[in-house]
Structures are given as C-alpha cells and as structure tokens.
MARRO-77745 format. One record per residue (C-alpha): z, y, x; residue number from 1; residue in one letter; chain. Coordinates in Angstrom, 3 decimals. Layout:
# MARRO-77745
@z=Z&y=Y&x=X&nr=NUM&rest=A&kette=A .
...
END
This chain:
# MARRO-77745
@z=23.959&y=-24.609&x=-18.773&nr=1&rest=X&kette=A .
@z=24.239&y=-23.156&x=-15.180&nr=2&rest=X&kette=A .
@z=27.155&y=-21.468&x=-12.870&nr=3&rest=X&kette=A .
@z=25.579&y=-17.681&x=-12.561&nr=4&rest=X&kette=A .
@z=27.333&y=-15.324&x=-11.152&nr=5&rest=X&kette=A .
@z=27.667&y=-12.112&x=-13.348&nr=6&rest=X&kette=A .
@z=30.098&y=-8.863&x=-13.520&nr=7&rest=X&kette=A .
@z=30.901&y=-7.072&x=-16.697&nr=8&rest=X&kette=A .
@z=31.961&y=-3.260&x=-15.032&nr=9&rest=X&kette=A .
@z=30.888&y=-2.276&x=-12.069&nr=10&rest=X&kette=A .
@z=33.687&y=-2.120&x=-8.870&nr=11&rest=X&kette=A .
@z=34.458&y=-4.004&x=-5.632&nr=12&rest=X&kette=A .
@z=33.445&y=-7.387&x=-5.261&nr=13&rest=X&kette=A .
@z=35.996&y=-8.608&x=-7.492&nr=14&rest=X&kette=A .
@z=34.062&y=-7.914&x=-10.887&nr=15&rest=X&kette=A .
@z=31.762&y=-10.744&x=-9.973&nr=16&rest=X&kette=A .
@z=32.664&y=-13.644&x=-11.900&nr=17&rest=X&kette=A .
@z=31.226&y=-17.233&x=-12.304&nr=18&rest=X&kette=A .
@z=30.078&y=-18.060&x=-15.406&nr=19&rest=X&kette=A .
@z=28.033&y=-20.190&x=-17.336&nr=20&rest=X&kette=A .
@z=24.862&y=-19.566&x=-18.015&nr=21&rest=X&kette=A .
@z=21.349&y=-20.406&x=-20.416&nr=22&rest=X&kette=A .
@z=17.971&y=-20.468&x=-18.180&nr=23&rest=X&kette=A .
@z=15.085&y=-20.673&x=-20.525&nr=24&rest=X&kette=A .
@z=11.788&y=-22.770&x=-19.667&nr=25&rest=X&kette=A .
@z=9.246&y=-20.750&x=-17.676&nr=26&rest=X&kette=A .
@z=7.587&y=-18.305&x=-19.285&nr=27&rest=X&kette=A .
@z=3.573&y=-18.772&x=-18.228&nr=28&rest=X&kette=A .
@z=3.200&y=-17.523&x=-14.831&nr=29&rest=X&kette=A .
@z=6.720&y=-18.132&x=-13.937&nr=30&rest=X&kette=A .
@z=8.507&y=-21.397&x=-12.386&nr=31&rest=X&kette=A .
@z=11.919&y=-22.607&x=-12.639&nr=32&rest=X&kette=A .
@z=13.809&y=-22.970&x=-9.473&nr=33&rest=X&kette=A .
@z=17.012&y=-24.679&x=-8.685&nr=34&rest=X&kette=A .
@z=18.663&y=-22.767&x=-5.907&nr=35&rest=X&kette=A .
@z=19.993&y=-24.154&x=-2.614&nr=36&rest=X&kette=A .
@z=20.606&y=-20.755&x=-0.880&nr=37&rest=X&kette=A .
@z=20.874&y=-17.047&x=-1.100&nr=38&rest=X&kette=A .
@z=19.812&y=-13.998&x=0.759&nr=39&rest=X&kette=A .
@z=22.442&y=-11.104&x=0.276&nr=40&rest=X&kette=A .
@z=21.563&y=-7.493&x=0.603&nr=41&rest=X&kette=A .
@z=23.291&y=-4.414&x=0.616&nr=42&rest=X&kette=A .
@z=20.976&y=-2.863&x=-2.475&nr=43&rest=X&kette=A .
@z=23.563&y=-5.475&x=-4.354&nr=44&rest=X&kette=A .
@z=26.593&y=-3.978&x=-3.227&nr=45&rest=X&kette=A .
@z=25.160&y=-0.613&x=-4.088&nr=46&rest=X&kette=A .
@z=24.090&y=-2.232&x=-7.872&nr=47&rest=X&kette=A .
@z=27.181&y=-3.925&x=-8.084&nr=48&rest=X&kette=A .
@z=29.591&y=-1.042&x=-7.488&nr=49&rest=X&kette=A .
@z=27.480&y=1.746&x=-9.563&nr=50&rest=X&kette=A .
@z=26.076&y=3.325&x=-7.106&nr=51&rest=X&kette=A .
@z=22.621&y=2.002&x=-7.005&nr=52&rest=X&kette=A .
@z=19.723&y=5.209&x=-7.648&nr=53&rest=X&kette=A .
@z=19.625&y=3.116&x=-11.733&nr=54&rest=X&kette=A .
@z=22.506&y=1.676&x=-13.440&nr=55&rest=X&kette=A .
@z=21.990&y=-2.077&x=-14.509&nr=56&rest=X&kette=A .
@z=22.747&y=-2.792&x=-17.901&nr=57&rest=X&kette=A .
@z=25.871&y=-4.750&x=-18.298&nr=58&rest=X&kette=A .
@z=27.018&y=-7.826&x=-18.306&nr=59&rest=X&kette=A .
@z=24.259&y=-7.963&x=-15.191&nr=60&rest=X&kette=A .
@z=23.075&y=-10.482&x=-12.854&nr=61&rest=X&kette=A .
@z=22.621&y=-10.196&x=-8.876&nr=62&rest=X&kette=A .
@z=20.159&y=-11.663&x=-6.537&nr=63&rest=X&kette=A .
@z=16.639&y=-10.357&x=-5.262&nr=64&rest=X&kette=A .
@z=16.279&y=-13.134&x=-2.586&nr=65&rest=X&kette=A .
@z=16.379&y=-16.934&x=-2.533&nr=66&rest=X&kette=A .
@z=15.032&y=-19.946&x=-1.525&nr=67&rest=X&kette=A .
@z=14.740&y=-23.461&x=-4.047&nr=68&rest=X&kette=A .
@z=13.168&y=-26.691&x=-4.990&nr=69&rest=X&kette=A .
@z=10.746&y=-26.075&x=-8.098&nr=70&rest=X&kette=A .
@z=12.151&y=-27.864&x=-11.467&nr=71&rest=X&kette=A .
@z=9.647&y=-26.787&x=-13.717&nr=72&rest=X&kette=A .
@z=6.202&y=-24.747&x=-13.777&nr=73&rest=X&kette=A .
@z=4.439&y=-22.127&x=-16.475&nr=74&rest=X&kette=A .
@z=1.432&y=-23.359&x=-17.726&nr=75&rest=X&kette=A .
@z=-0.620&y=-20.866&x=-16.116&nr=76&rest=X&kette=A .
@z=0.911&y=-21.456&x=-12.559&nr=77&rest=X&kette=A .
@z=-1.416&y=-23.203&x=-10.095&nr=78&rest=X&kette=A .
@z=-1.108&y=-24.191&x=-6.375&nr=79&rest=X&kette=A .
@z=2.427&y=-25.153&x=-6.995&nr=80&rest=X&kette=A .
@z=4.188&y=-28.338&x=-7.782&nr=81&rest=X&kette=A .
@z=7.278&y=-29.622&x=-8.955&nr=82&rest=X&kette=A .
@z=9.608&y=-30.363&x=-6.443&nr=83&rest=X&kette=A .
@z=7.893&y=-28.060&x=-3.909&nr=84&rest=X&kette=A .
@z=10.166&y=-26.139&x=-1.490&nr=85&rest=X&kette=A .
@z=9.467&y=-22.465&x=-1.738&nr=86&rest=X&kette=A .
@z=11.096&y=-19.231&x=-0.995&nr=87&rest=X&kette=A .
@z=10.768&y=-15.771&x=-3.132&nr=88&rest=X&kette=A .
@z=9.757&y=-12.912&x=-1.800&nr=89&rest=X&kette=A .
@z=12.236&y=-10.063&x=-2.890&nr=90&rest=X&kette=A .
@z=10.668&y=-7.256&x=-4.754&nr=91&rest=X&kette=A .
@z=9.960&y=-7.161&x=-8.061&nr=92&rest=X&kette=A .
@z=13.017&y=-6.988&x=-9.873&nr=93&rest=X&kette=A .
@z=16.084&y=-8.395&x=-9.867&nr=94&rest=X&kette=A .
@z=15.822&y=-11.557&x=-11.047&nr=95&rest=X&kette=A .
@z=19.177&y=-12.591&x=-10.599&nr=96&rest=X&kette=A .
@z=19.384&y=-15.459&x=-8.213&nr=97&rest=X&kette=A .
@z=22.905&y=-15.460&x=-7.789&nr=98&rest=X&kette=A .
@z=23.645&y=-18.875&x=-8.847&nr=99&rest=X&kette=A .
@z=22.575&y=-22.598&x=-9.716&nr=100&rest=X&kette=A .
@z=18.576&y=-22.020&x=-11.846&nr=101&rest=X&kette=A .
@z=16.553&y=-19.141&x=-11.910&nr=102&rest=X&kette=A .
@z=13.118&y=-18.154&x=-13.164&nr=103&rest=X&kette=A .
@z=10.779&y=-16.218&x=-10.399&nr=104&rest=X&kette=A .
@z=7.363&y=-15.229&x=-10.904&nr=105&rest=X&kette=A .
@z=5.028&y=-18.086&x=-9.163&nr=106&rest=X&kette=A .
@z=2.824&y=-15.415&x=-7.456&nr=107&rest=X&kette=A .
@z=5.888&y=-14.247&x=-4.858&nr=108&rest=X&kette=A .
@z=6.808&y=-17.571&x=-3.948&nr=109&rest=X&kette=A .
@z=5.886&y=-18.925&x=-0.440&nr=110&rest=X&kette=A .
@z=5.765&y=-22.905&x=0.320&nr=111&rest=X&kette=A .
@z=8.500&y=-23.260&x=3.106&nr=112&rest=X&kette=A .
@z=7.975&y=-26.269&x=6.027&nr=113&rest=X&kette=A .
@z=10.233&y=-29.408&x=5.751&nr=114&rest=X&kette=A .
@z=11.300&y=-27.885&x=9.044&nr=115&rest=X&kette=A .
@z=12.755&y=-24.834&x=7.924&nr=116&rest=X&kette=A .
@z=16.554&y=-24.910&x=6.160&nr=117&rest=X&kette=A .
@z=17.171&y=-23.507&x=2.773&nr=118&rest=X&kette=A .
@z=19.392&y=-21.102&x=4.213&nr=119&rest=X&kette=A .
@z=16.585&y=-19.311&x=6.880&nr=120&rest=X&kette=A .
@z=14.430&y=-19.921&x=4.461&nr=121&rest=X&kette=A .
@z=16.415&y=-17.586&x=2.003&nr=122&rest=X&kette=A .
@z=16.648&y=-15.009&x=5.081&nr=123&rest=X&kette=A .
@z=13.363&y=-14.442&x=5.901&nr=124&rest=X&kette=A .
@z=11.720&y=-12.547&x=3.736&nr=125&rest=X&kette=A .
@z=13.456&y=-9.491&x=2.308&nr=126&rest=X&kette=A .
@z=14.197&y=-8.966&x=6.496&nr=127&rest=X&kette=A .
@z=10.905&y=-9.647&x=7.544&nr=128&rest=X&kette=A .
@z=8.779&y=-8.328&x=4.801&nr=129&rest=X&kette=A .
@z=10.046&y=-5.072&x=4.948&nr=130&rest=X&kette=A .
@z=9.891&y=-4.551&x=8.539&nr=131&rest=X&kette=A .
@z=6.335&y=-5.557&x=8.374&nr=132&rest=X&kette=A .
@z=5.469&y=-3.314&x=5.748&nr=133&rest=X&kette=A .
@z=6.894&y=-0.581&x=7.486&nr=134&rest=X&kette=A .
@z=5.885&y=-1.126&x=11.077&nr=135&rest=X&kette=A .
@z=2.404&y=-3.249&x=10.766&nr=136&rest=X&kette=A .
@z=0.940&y=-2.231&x=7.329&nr=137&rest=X&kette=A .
@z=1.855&y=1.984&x=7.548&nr=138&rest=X&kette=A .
@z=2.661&y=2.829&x=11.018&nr=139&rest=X&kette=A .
@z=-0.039&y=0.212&x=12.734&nr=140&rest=X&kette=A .
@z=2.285&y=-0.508&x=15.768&nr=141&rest=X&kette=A .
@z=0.712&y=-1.327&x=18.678&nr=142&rest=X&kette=A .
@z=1.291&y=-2.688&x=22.221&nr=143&rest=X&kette=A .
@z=2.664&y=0.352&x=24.580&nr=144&rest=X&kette=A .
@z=4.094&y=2.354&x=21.835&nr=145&rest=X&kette=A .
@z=8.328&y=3.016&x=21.463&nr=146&rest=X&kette=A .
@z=10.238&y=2.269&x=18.211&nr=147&rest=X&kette=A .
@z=13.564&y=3.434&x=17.538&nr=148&rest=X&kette=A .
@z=15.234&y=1.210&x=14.726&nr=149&rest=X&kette=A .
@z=18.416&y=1.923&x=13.382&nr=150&rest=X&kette=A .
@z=21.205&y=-0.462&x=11.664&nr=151&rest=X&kette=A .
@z=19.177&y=-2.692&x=14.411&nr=152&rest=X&kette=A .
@z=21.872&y=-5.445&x=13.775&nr=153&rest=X&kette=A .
@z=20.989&y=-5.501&x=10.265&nr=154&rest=X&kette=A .
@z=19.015&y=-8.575&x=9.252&nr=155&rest=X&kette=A .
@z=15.794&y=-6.068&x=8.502&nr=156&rest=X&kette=A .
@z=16.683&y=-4.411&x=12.070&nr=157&rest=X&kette=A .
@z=16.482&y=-7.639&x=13.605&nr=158&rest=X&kette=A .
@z=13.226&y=-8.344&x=12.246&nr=159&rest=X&kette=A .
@z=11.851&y=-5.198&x=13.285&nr=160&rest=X&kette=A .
@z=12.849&y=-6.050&x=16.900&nr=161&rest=X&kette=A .
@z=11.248&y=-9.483&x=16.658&nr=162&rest=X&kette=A .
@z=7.949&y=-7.782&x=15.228&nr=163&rest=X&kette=A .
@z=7.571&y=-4.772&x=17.787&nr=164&rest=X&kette=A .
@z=7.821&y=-7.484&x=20.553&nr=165&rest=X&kette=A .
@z=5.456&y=-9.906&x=18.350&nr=166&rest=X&kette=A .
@z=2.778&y=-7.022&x=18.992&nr=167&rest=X&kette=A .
@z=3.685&y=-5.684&x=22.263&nr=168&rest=X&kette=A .
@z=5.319&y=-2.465&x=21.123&nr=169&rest=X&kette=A .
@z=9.152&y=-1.458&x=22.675&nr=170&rest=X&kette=A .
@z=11.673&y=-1.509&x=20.440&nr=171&rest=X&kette=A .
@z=14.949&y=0.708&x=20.965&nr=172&rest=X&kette=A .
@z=17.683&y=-0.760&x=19.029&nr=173&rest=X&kette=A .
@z=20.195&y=1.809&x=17.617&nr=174&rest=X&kette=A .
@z=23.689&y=0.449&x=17.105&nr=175&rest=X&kette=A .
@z=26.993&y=2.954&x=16.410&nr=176&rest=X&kette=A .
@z=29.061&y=1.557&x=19.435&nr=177&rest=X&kette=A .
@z=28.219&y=-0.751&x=22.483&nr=178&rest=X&kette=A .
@z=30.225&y=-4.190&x=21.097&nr=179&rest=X&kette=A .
@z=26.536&y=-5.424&x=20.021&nr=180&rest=X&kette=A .
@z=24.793&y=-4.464&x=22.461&nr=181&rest=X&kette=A .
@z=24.642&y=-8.053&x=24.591&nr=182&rest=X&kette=A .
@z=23.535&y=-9.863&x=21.172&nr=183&rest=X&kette=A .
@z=21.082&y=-7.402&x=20.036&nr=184&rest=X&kette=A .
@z=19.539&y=-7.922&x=23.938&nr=185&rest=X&kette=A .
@z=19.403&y=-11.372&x=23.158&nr=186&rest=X&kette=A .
@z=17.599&y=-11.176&x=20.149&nr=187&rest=X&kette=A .
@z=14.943&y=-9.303&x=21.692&nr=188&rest=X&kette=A .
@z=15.897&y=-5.146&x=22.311&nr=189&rest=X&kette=A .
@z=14.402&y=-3.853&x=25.544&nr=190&rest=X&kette=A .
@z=17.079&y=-0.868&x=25.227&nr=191&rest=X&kette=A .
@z=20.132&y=-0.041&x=23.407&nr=192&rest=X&kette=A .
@z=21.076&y=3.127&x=22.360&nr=193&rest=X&kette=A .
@z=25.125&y=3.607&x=21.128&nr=194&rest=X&kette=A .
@z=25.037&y=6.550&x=18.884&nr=195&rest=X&kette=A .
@z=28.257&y=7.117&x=18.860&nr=196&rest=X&kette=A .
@z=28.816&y=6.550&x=22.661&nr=197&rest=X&kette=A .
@z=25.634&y=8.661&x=24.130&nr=198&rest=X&kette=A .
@z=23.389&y=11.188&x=23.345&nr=199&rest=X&kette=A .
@z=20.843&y=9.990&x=21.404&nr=200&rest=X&kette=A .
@z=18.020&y=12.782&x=22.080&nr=201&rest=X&kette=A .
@z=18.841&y=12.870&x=25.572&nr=202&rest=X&kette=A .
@z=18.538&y=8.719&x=26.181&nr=203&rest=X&kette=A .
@z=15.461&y=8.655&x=24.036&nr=204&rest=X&kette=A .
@z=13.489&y=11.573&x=26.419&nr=205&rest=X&kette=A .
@z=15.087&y=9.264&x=29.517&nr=206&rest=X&kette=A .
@z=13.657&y=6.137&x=27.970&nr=207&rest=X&kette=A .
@z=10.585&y=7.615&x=27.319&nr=208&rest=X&kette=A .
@z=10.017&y=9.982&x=30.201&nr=209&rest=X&kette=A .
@z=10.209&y=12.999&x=28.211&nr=210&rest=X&kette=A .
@z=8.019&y=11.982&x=25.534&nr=211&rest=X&kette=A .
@z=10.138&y=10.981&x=22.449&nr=212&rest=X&kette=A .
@z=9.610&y=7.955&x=20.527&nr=213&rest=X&kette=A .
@z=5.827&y=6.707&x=18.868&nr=214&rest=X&kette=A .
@z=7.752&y=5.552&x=15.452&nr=215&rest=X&kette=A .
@z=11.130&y=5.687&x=14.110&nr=216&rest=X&kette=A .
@z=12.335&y=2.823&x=11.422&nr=217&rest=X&kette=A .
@z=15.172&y=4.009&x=9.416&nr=218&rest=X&kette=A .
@z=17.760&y=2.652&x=7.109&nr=219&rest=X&kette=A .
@z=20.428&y=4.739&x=7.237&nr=220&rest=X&kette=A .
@z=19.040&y=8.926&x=6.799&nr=221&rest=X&kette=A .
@z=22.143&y=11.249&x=6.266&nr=222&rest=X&kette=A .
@z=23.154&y=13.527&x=9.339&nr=223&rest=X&kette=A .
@z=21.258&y=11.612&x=12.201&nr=224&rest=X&kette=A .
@z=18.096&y=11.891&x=10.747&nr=225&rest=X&kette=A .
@z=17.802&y=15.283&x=12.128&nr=226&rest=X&kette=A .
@z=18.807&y=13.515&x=15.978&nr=227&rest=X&kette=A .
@z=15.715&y=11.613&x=15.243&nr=228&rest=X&kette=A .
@z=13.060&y=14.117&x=14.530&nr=229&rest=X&kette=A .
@z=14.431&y=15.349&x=17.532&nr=230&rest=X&kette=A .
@z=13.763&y=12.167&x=19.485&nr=231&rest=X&kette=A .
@z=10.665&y=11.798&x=18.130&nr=232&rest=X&kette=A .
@z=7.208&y=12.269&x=20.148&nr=233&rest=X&kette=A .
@z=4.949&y=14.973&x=19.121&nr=234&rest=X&kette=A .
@z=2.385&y=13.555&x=16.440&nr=235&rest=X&kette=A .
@z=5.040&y=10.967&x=15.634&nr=236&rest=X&kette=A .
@z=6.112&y=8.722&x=12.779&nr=237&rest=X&kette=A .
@z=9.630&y=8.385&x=10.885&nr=238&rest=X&kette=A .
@z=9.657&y=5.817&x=8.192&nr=239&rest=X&kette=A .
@z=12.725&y=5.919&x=5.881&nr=240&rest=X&kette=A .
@z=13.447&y=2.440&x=3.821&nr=241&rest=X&kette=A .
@z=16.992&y=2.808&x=3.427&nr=242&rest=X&kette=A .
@z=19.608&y=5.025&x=2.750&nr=243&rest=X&kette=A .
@z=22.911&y=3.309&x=4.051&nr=244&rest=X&kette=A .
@z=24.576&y=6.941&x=4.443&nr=245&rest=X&kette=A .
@z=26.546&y=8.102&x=1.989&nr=246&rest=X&kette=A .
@z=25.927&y=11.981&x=3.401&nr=247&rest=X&kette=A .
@z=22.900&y=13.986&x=2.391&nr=248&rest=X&kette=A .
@z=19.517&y=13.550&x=4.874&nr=249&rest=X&kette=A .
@z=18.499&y=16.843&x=5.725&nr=250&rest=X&kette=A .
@z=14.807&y=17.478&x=6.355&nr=251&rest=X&kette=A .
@z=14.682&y=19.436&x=10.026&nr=252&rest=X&kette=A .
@z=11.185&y=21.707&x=8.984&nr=253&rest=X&kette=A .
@z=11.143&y=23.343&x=11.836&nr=254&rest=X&kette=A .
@z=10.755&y=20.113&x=14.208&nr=255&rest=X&kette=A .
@z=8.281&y=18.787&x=11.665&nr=256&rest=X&kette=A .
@z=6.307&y=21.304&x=11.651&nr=257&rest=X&kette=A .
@z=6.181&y=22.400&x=15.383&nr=258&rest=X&kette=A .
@z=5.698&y=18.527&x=16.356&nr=259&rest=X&kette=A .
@z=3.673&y=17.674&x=14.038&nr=260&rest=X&kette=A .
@z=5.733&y=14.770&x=12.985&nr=261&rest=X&kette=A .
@z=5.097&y=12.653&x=9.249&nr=262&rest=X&kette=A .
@z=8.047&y=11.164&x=7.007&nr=263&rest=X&kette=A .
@z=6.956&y=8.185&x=4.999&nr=264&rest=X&kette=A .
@z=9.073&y=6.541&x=2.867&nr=265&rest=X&kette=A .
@z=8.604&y=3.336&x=1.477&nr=266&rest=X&kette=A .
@z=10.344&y=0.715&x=-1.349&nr=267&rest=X&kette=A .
@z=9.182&y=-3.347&x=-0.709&nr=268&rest=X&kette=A .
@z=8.494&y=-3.450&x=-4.359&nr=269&rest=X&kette=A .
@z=5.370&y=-1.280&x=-3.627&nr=270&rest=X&kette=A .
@z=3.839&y=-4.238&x=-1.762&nr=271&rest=X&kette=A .
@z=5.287&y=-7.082&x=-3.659&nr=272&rest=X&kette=A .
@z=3.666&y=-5.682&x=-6.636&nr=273&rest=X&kette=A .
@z=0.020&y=-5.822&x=-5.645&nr=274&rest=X&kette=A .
@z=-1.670&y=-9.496&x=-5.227&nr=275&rest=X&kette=A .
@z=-3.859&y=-7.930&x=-2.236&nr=276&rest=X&kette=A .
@z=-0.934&y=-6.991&x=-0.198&nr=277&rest=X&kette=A .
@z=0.650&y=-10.243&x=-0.146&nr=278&rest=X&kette=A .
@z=-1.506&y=-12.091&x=1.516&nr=279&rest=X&kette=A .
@z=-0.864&y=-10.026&x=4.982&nr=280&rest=X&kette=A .
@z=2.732&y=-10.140&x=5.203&nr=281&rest=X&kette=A .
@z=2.836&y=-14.062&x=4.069&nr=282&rest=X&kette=A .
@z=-0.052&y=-14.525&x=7.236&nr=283&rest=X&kette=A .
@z=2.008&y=-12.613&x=10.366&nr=284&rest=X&kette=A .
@z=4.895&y=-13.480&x=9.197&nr=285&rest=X&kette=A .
@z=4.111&y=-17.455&x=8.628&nr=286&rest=X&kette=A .
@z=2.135&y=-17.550&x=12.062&nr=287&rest=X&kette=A .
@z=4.428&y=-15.480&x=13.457&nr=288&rest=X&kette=A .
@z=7.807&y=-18.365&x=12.617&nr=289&rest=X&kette=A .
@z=5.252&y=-21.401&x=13.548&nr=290&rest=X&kette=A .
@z=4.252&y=-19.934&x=17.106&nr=291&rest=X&kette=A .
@z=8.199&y=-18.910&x=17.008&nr=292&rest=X&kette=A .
@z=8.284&y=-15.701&x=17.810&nr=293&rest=X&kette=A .
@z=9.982&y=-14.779&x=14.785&nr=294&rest=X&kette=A .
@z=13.365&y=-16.397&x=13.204&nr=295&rest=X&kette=A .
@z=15.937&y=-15.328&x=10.728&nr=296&rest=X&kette=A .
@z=18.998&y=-14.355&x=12.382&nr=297&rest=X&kette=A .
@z=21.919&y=-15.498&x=9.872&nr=298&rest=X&kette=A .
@z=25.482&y=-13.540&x=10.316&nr=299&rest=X&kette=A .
@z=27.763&y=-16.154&x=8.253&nr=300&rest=X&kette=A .
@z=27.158&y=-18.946&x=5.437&nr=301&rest=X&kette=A .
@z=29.700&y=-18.834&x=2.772&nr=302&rest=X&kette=A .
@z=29.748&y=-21.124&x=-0.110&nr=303&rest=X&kette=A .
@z=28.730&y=-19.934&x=-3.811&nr=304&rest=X&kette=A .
@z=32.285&y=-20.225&x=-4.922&nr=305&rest=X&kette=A .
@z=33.009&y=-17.504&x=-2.596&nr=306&rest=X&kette=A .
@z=31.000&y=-15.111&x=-3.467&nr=307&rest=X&kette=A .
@z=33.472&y=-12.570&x=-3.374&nr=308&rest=X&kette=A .
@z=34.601&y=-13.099&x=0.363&nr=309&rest=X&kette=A .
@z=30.329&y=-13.032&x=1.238&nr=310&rest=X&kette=A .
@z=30.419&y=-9.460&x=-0.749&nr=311&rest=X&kette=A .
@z=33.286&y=-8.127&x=1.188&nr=312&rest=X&kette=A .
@z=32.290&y=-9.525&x=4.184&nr=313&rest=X&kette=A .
@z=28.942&y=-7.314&x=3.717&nr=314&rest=X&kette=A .
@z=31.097&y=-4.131&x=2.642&nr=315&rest=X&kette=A .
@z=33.070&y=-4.405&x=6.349&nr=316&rest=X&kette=A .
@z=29.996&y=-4.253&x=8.193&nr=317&rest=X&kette=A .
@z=30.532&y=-6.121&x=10.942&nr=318&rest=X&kette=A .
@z=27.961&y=-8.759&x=10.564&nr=319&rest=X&kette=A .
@z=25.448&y=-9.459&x=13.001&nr=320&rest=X&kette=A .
@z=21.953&y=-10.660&x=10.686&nr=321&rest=X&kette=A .
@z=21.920&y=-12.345&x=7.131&nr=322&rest=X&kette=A .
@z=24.709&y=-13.214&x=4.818&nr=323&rest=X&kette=A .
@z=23.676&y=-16.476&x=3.369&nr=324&rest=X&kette=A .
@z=24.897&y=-17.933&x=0.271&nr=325&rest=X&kette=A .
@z=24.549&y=-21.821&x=-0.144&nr=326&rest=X&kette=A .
@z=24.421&y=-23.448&x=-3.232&nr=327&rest=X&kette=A .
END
C-alpha cells in the first residue's frame, strides 16, 4: 500500500484526502517511481474543483508533474535503471502523482544530475516545457524581437523570461500591480508592465517605439486579450496556452485582420505525445540548466501532509514561481 492523495466530489481544497492506495507492477513500457517531490499546477485546481474543460471520473487522483527514484522497470523499458533519478515530463495524462508510488510511462522521463534537488527537479518541466514549445518550437524567437508574457510570475512565465533572454529576444513581463515588479527584474524581465496600474497599449508602443510587440505568450485570455492584439506589431504572433480568466476571450477581427496578426493555441500534451518532439525540448532545456541560464524558480515547499494548505496557497495567487510538494 501507498499514501495517495484522492477526492471523492469535487470542491475547494478540502475534498482532497489521504488515503491508501494499490500501485500495480509496471505495465511494459512503464516504470515505477517512488516520489520525493511534486510540481503543482493550476490545471489541478481547475480538475479538482469541476471546472476543468472534462470532468474526471470520481474517486480521482491528482498530479501531472513529479520527480522520483525508479523502483521498478517494464520489461520493454531500456536506457533506464533502477534506482535512477528522473523527472516526468507533464503531458500525457494525469497520472496521478500526488503521493508516495506512481507508474509513468518510461519514454517522458528525463535522467536528472546528482546536482539537481528533487524539488527543482519536479519544477522544471511542466514550466519550462511549455514555454519552449510555445516560444522556440511555434513562434521561432529570435534575438532582437519583443515578447509580452503574461501571469509572468507564474512558474511557466518565469520560464518564458529565462528562455527569451537564453536566445537574445526581450521579454516584457506582465504582472496586475507593481508589488512584483523588483523580483520579476531579478529573475530576468528587461521591462515590467502593471496592467492594472498603466496603460498597457500605450507602454507597449513606448517600449517598442511605436511598433507593438514581435510575440505575445498568454495564459490568462478573457477581456485583455483584446489590449494585446492591440499591442501587438503588425504581422505579429499571440500564442494562447492558458486560460486563467474566468471571463470570455473575445476575438478583436478587426485588429487581426487589418494587422495581419495569427492566434495559435497550443496544449503541452501535443508535444509530449510525439517521440520526435521530445528530443528538442529535453536538449535546450538540459543545456540550457548546465550552462545555467535557466533554473526553476520555486514559490514555497510544503510537506505532502499538507496538501491542502499547498492547494489554497495556489488558489490565493500570490506566489511568486512553483509550488512544490515534498514527499
């Protein structure tokens, strides 16, 4: 038996409950892992409370990100070891790695250095995977070109920041007010934009001299979305990956089709479902925490037992990175 955590109706973070638990053996291209820590995400508080775009199937299981030492091994699985120290990269399905054991497929599993802790090691890759898909595999940034990223204090916003400078692009962090503005400057914005405190068109044009943005990386949509067609350049790029606005995102036609502007939106479990597109993302990303110019940012560690506290700790929104669970 293993402690998993699992809720029975959906609700606030009080319907998740620690319970005990049956992992079978792996099935053939699957290990076993024992869990040391957890990467939380807000597509769990959305699952968790009912809201998510499909209704799990209760009792349910959280937990698309994780990183563990390998118990046990499919018999098809090569390259991999027991014992080995490997992280999952989030996409799939959800696997449920809230707790003690869990099975994940072997092929989105990446060997982490003794270097690393379990708990950046469970940050990295849900963060820095989708800000890579978005930014380096679809909208090719490039050195010289502006990116506005919103919910930049987010632990994929923080990524995004650390990638656009990896590359030599500009990235304009969005934020709501200015009480994050020194951190997100530490971690790497070369301007801050308070879109609740200034105008966002108007500081975009004076950022860019008039031209708009090259690419905007969004997580939120709902009203501002049409404030960022407008700050967009003409020819530009909006990439939608998140939809942390409870409002309707309206679709401004009349800038998109007098700027010439694309929308692309895009789920991680596109890329994490195709062997070929893996290999990419594991590449920048591992040369990109070895040369370190990328890191996990982590908000606050809590302890599996309080698993509830982490979840409404998320919920407040006041967190600066990655909620980490240890185990």
């Amino acid at each position: 038996m293993s402690r998993s955590v699992r809720f029975h109706e959906f609700g606030g973070p009080e319907v998740l409950k620690i319970e005990d638990v049956v992992v079978p053996d792996p099935s053939p291209k699957e290990v076993r892992l024992r869990i040391k820590a957890i990467g939380l995400n807000r597509s769990e508080v959305l699952t968790r409370s009912g809201r998510a775009a499909t209704k799990a199937t209760l009792p349910a299981q959280l937990g698309l990100e994780a990183a563990g030492a390998i118990e046990a091994l499919g018999s098809d699985v090569d390259g991999l070891a027991v014992g080995d120290r490997v992280a999952v990269i989030p996409g799939e399905i959800a696997r449920g790695y809230y707790g003690e054991v869990a099975l994940a497929p072997a092929r989105t599993l990446v060997k982490i250095p003794h270097n690393q802790s379990w708990q950046d090691a469970a940050a990295t890759w849900m963060a820095f995977a989708t800000a890579w898909t978005g930014l380096i595999d679809i909208a090719r940034l490039s050195a010289g070109r502006t990116v506005l990223i919103t919910a930049a204090s987010s632990s994929t916003g923080l990524a995004a920041i650390q990638i656009a400078r990896k590359v030599g692009a500009t990235p304009v962090a969005l934020t709501r007010t200015s009480a994050k503005a020194a951190a997100l400057f530490e971690a790497g914005a070369a301007q801050i934009i308070a879109t609740e405190e200034q105008d966002l068109v108007a500081e975009v044009a004076r950022l860019t001299v008039g031209k708009g943005a090259n690419v905007v990386f969004d997580a939120v949509g709902g009203p501002t979305f049409e404030k960022l067609t407008e700050a967009t350049a003409i020819g530009g790029l909006l990439i939608v990956y998140g939809r942390l606005s409870p409002e309707a995102t309206p679709l401004p036609l009349a800038q998109v089709l007098w700027k010439d502007l694309t929308v692309r939106g895009f789920g991680l479990p596109t890329t994490v479902a195709r062997d070929e597109k893996l290999a990419a993302p594991k590449k920048f990303i591992g040369e990109g925490f070895a040369s370190g110019e990328l890191r996990p940012i982590i908000a606050k560690p809590f302890p599996l037992d309080e698993i509830v506290a982490a979840h409404r700790y998320i919920e407040a929104g006041a967190q600066f990175g990655k909620v980490v669970v240890t185990v």
